[in-house]
C-alpha positions, 0 to 999 in steps of 0.5 A: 325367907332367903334373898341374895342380892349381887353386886349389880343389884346392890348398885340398882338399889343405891347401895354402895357396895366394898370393891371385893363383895360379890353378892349378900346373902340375906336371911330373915335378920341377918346378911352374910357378905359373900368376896370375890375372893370366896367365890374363887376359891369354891370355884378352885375347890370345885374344879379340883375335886372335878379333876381329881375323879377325871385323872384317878378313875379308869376309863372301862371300855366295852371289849371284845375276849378273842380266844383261839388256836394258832396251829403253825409251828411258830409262836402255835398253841392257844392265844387270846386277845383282848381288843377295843376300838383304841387299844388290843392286847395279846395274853400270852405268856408274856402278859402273867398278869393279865392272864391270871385276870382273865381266867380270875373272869371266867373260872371255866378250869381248875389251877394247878400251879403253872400258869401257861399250862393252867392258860393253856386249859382254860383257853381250850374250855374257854372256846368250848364253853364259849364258841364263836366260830374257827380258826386254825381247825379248832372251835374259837371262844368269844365274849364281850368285857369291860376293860380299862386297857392300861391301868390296873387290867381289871376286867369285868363281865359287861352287862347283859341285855 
């Protein structure tokens, strides 16, 4: 049988205990004398673990994939957009590898080598394998993902009800 005793009980029970003990732990024969300062230093060890899993790991939010066709002849052709409730992201040709990401997601086409024309008709198949009203004459393509918004742009398939 294990008992522990801490110090406010240790005092009840007239003993006399050294200023840095914090509890006893006692077994069948034997008692460990448990400091203050071994206490501590779990509580240190405990809450840095704690937030090293908060700062490392990303955050994956429930996002919507936006894929369309903007007609006008200024910045026209297909465009998607990733958007959450705090942050929304344009993949164009600026964003190559959030690009590649997304079509890594959903392989609808085959690649060729030039990444904005292989966008150009995944985002075409895209809205056609996955529609989702108009916009600008064509079909629009829509669907829900998990992303993690700034850190690494990973993005999954969310799961399915």
């Amino acid at each position: 049988m294990v008992a522990i005793m801490t110090r406010s009980a240790l005092e009840f029970w007239g003993h006399n205990p050294e200023p840095d003990v914090a509890y006893v732990i006692i077994n069948q024969r034997e008692r460990n004398v448990v400091t203050w300062d071994e206490v501590n230093e779990e509580k240190r060890e405990t809450q840095r673990k704690h937030l090293d899993e908060i700062r490392h790991a990303p955050v994956m939010r429930i996002s919507r994939l936006w894929v369309g066709y903007n007609p006008h002849f200024f910045f026209g052709g297909w465009f998607a957009v990733i958007e959450n409730v705090h942050h929304s992201e344009c993949v164009w040709g600026r964003t190559p590898i959030l690009m590649e990401r997304v079509m890594e997601l959903f392989p609808i086409t085959f690649r060729y080598g030039n990444l904005n024309e292989d966008f150009q008709m995944w985002c075409e198949a895209f809205s056609k394998t996955y529609p989702r009203g108009r916009y600008g004459g064509r079909q629009r393509g829509f669907a829900i993902v998990r992303w993690d918004g700034f850190r690494e742009l990973a993005l999954r398939k969310a799961a399915s009800r």
